[in-house]
N, C-alpha and C positions, 0 to 999 in steps of 0.2 A: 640239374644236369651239369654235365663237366665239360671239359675237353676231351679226357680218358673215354669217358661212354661216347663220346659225341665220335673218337677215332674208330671205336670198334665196332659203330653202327653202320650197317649197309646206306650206299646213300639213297636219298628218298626221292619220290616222283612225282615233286612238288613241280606246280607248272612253274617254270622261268620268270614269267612275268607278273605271278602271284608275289615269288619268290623275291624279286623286287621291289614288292608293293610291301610286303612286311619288312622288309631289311628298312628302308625310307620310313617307316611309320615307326620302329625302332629308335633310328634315331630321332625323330621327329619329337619325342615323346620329351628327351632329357633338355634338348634345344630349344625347345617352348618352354621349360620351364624356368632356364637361366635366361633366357630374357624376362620371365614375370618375374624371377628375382631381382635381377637389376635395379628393374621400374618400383617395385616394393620396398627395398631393403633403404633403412634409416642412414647406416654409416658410409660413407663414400670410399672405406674401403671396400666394399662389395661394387658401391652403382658405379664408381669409376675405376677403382683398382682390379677388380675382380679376382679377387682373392677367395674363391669357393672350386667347388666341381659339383655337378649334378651328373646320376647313374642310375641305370635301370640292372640289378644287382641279381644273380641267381642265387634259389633257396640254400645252392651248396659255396656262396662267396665270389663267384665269377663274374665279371662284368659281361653284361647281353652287352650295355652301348653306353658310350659316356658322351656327354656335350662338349661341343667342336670347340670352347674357348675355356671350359677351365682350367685351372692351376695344373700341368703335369705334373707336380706333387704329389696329385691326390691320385695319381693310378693305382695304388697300391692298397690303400688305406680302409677304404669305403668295403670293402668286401673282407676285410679283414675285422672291420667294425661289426659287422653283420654276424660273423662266425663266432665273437665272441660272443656277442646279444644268445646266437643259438646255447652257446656254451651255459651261459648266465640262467634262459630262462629255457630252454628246450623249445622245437617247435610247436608241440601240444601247450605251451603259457605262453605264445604269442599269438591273441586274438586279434577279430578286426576292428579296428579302428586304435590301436596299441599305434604310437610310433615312441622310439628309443632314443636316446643322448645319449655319447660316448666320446669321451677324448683319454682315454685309457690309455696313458705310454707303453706298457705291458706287452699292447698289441700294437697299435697304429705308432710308437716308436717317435712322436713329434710332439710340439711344441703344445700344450694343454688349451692354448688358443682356437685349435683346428679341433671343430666338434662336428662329427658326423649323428644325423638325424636321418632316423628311414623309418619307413611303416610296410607292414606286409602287405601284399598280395594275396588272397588266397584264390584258390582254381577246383573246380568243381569236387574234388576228394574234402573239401572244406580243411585243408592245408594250404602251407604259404608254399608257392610256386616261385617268387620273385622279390623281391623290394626294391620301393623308390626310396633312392636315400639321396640324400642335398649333405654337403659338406660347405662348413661356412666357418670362415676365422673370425670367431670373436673376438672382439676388439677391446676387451678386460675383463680377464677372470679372476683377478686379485692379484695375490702376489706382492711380492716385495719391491716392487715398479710399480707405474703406469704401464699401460699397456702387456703387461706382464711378462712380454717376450722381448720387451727390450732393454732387460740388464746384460752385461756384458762379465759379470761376474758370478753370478750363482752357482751354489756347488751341489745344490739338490733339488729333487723335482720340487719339492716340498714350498721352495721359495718362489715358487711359478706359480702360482695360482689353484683353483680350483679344480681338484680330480675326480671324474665323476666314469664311472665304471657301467656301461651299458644300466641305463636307470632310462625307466617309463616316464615321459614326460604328459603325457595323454594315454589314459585307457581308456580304452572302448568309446572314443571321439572323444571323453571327459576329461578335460585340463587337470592335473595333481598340481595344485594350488601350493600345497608345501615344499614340491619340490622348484617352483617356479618362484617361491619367495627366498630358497637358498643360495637361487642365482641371482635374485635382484639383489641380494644384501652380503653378495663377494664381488661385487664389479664398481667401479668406480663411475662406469655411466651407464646407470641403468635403466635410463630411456633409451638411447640410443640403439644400446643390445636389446633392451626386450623389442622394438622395434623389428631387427635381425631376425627373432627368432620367431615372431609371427611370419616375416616373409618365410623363409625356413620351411618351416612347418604347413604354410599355405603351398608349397613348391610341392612338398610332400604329399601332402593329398590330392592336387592336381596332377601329379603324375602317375598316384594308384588309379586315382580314375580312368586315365586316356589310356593305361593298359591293360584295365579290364574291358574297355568299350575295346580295344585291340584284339584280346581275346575272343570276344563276345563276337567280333566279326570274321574272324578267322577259323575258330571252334579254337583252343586249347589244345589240342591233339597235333593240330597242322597248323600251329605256331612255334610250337617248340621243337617240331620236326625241321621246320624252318630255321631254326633259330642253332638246332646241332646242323646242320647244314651249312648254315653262313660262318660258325665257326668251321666246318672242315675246311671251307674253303681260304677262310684268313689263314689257319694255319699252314696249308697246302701250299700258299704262297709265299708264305713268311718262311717255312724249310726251305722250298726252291732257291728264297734269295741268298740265305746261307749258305745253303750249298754250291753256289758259285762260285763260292771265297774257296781258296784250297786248305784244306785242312791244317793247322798247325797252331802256335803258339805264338803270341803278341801280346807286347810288354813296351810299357809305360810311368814314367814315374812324375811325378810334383810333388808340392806341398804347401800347406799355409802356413799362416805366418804365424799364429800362436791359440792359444785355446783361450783368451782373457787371462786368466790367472798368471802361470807362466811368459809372462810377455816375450822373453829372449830364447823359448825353446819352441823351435820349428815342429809343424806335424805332418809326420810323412802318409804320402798317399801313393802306393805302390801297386797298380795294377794288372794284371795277368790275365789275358784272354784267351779260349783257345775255342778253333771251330772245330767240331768233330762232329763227322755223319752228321750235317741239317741242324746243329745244337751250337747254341752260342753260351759259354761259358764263362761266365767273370767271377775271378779269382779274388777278391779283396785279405789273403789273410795277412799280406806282407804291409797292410794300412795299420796305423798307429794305435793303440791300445785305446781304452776309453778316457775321455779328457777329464779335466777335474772342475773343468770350466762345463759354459752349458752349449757347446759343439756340439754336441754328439746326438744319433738318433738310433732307434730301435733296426732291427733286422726288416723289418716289412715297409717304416718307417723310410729308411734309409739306403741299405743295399740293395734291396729286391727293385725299388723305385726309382734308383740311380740306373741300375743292368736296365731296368725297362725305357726307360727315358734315351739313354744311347743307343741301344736297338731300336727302337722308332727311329731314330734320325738317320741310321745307317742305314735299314733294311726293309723298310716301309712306312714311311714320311706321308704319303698321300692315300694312305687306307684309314678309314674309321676304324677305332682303335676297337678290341672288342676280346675277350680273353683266349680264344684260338689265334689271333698276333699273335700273344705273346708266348704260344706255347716251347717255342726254340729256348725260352733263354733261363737258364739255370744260374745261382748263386750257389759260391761257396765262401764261406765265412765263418769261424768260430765267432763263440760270444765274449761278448767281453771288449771287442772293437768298439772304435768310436762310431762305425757305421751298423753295430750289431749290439748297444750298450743295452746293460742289466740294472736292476735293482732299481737304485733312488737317482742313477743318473740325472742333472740338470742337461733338459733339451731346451731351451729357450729361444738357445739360434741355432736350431738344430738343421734350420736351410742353408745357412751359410757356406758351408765347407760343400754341400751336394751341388753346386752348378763348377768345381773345380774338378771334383769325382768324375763328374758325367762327361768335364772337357778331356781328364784325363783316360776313360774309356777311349773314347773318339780318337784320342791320341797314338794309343795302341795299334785302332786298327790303318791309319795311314798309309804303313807300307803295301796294306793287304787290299786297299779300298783307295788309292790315291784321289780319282774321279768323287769321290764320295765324302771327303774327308775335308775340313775347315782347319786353318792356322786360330790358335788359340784365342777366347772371346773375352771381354774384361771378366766377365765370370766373378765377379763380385755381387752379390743383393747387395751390397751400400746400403743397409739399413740406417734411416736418421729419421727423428724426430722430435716434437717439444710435447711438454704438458708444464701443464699448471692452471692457475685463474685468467679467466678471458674475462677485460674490467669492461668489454660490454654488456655483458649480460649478468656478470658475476659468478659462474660458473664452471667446473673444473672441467679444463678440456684435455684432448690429450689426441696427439696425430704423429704417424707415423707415414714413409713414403720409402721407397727403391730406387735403386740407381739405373738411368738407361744409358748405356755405352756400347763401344763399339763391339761389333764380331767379327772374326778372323777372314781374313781373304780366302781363296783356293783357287780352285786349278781352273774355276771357267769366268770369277767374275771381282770385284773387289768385295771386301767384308761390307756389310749391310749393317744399318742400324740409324738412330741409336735404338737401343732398343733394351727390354731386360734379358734375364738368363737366359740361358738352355732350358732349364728347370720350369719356367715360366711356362704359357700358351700366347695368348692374347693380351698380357695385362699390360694395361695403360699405365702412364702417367697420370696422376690427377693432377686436375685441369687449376690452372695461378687462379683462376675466375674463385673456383670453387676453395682453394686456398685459401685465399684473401677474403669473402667472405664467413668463414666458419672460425676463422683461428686469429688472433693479433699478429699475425705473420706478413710482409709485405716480400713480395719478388722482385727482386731491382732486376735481377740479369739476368738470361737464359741462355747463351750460345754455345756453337760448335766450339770445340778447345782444339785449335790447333794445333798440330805436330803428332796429336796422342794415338793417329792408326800406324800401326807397323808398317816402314816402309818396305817393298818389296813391289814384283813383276804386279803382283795385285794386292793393292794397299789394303791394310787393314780398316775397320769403320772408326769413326772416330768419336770420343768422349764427349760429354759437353764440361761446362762450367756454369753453377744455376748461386747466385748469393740471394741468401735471405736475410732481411733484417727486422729485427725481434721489435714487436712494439709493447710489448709488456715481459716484467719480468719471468722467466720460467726455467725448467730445465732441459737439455742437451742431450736426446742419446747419440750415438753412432756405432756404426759395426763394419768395415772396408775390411775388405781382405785381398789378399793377392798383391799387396805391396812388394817383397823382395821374392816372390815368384810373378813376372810379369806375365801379360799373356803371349804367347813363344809364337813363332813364326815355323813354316815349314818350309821346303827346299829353299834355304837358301834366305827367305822370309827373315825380317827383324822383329824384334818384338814391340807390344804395344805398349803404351806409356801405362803405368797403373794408378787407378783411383786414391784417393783421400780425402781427407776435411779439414778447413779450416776454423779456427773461430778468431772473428777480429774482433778486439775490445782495447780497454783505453792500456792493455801493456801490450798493444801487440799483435802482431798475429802468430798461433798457434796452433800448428800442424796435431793432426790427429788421426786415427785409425778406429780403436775401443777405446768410448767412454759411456761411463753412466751417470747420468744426473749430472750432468756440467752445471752449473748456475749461471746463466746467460742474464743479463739484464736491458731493458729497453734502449735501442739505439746498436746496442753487438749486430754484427752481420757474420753468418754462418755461409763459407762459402763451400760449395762442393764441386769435386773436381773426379768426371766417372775417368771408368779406364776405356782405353780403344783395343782393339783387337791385332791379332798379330799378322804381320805380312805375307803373302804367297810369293815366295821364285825372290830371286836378285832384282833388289831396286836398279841395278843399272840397266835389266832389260824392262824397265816401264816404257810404257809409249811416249814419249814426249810431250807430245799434244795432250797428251793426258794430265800428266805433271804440269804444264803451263796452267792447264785448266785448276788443277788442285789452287794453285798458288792465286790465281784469280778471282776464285769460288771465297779462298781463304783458310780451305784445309791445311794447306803446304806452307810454309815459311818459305822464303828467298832461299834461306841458309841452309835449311833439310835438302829444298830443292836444289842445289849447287853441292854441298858435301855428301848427301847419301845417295840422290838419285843423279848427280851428274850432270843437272838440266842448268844453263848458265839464261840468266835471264836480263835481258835491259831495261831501263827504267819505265818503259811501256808495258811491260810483260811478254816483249817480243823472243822469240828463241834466236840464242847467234848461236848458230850451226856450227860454226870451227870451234868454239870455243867448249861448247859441249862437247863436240867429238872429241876432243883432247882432256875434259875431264874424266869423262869414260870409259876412257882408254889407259888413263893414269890410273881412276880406281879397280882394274879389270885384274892391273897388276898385284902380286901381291906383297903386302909389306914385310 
């Protein structure tokens, strides 16, 4: 079923309270299952990162419901994974017990990392009705790296790892043993992964289960009556919100800081929004061509995932997300963009540039949505991590982590955080404990970094500073971005201080953005520094009491606190009133 049929069906006279009871058991289905992920899965980028998404997926690619904590990433993907499989084998060559692997740039447009697993459904016509599919970032699929997504230089998919094009990993419940030796023997740890993809695959069969026992109690018939239903009504609201907005056009621009390659040539990210009749429209054609580096992501990948990702946050933030949401929001993009790339493009860090995209939607619509709209967020993944030999065990390891920083103020409260992207959901930090245990990595320092929220009426969140120091030798990646585009402030709002990295060794310490394979050796400390977010309204109308507060907490410097916000403070922390009034006053002026 679609949205399109589900528009032009009469609605149905499903009782309320049934109605209900299947919407809840919907999502119940994907939600149970990413926590048996969690609890299952070997690498700690799933049980602590949460680097997946779990979805209960219609026969035609739509999402019925997706689980409340994974990747926003993955909105797009999973049902686009599925339509290829159709493509590949038709719905009469997908039997039961068939579940599929696909990390196919082609379609899903992202990092060969991210491999979508589903299995059919079938509903009493003995056709597939549905699929559960589990998406989960593999954590090496080869490649010309460790971890394969974290070179900062590749110029084809090619040097990414492992492509695997909707391929049967199990028929008819039967493991393909040869297909499951071609992945143990392209990944650099293939305990850990095959690990992954039994939890994976266990996710998958316990979610066809609990929605045929779903069926099984509802009939088939008046569940999916139910279910074009629940989408009329997402959609029904999701036009409403739009159409609040007055119809017009809203425009935006930034950009990052380079594609790898390129290191001195900026990439523009040009945005254009327009509401028309209940329809949210993102323009991307005026964005950068496709890079040579590995930025870049597919159309469904990328653009389509970026438009959906800003529309949740603008226009229904607090609805279970489900494919009648998203019916408002239309892409336009020729091919050939770095958010629409073709051919052998390298996507490696194909997330990167998508949490500056999705600030810079957000961005557009401020004039239209002020109530609604955040000052700019560090909007970096800060991607770093090490590999090499762990001389505990003797074995090659290889970890990677994100950056949590600050998010942009606005008009009701100060920026929140630290926290990851926009593009994120729920995803943690991994935890020093579990750090420190698995890797020759030790954590000396963790704290807020001072200074780095945009000062303004409402301060931006602010950055941390985390050093790691290497106790065996290995190598270095990193990927910051949003260096000389900080994150911007609105009315009036400062910007936020921006991310980087350092690495200390015996010449030095040496700032950094993109590196691949640094050689680190035992005793360097790697220190990271996230970005804060950007300030709301003029720092000289902050509260006072507030700003003290800042400076006592430890946010605020003395000196921020006296030159940008105005606040003069005594060696107690105490506020002298004349002396503020008159800085204030002087800064009110203009120079």
């Amino acid at each position: 079923m679609s949205t399109a049929a589900a528009k032009q069906s009469a609605p149905t006279a499903i009782d309320p309270v049934k109605l209900e009871v299947i919407r809840t058991g919907l999502q119940a289905i994907p939600d149970l299952i990413e926590t048996d992920l969690m609890r299952t899965a070997f690498s700690p980028l799933i049980y602590e990162y949460k680097d997946y998404a779990v979805g209960l997926i219609s026969s035609d690619g739509h999402a019925l419901s997706l689980a409340t904590h994974g990747l926003a990433l993955f909105t797009s993907v999973m049902g686009r994974a599925i339509l290829d499989g159709i493509e590949i084998y038709g719905l009469d060559r997908l039997e039961p017990g068939d579940a599929v692997i696909t990390n196919f740039a082609g379609t899903l447009g992202q990092h060969l990392n991210n491999v979508v697993m589903y299995t059919p459904i079938f509903g009493g016509a003995g056709r597939p009705v549905a699929f559960m599919a589990v998406t989960v970032h593999w954590l090496d699929v080869g490649g010309r790296y460790p971890g394969s997504c974290l070179g900062t230089d590749t110029t084809d998919i090619f040097q990414e790892g492992l492509h695997l094009r909707s391929v049967k990993l199990y028929k008819r419940d039967q493991l393909d043993e040869d297909v499951l030796r071609i992945i143990e023997y392209n990944t650099r740890l293939p305990d850990m992964l095959l690990g992954d993809i039994a939890a994976q695959y266990a996710g998958c069969l316990k979610g066809r289960l609990l929605f045929e026992e779903l069926m099984a109690r509802h009939s088939e018939q008046v569940l999916f009556e139910a279910i074009d239903e629940i989408w009329q009504s997402s959609e029904r609201a999701s036009r409403a919100a739009v159409r609040a907005v007055a119809n017009g056009s809203y425009e935006a621009k930034s950009f990052l800081d380079n594609d790898g390659i390129d290191l001195d040539r900026r990439v523009p990210v040009v945005i254009k929004v327009e509401i028309k009749d209940g329809e949210f429209i993102v323009d991307f054609s005026g964005c950068s061509d496709q890079l040579r580096g590995p930025f870049n992501s597919g159309r469904y990948g990328g653009a389509e995932t970026c438009a959906r990702i800003a529309f949740k946050y603008l226009f229904s933030p607090n609805e279970a997300p489900n494919e009648g949401g998203f019916a408002p929001v239309k892409i336009v993009i020729p091919d050939g963009k770095f958010l629409s790339a073709t051919g052998q493009a390298p996507l490696g860090g194909y997330s990167t540039p998508l949490c500056t995209v999705v600030d810079t939607i957000i961005a557009a619509m401020a004039p239209a949505l002020p109530e609604r709209t955040a000052a700019g967020h560090h909007s970096s993944f800060g991607v770093y991590g090490f590999s090499g030999i762990n001389p505990t065990s003797g074995r090659f390891f290889s970890w990677f982590d994100t950056a949590h920083g600050g998010w942009g103020g606005s008009a009701h409260s100060d920026g929140v955080g630290p926290y990851k992207t926009i593009t994120h959901a729920d995803t943690k930090d991994i935890p020093v404990e579990t750090i420190e245990s698995l890797y020759p990595i030790l954590v000396e320092r963790y704290q807020w970094r001072q200074d780095t929220g945009g000062p303004g009426r409402y301060r931006g969140g602010l950055g941390l500073d985390k050093t790691l120091r290497v106790l065996a030798p290995c190598n270095f990646n990193a990927s910051f971005e949003r260096f000389n585009c900080p994150p911007w402030g609105l009315n009036g709002g400062l910007p936020g201080a921006p991310g980087y990295v350092e690495v200390e060794n015996c010449d030095g310490q040496k700032p950094m953005h993109k590196v691949s394979q640094f050689a680190v050796e035992a005793g360097d400390r790697v220190h990271i520094h996230t970005g804060g977010g950007g300030g709301f309204g003029l720092a000289i109308d902050r509260n006072v009491e507030d700003v003290r507060r800042d400076v006592i907490r430890g946010y605020v410097s003395n000196k921020q606190a006296q030159e940008i916000y105005g606040v003069v403070l005594d060696a107690a922390s105490c506020i002298d009133g004349d002396a503020t009034q008159s800085k204030r006053a002087s800064l009110r002026v203009p120079s």
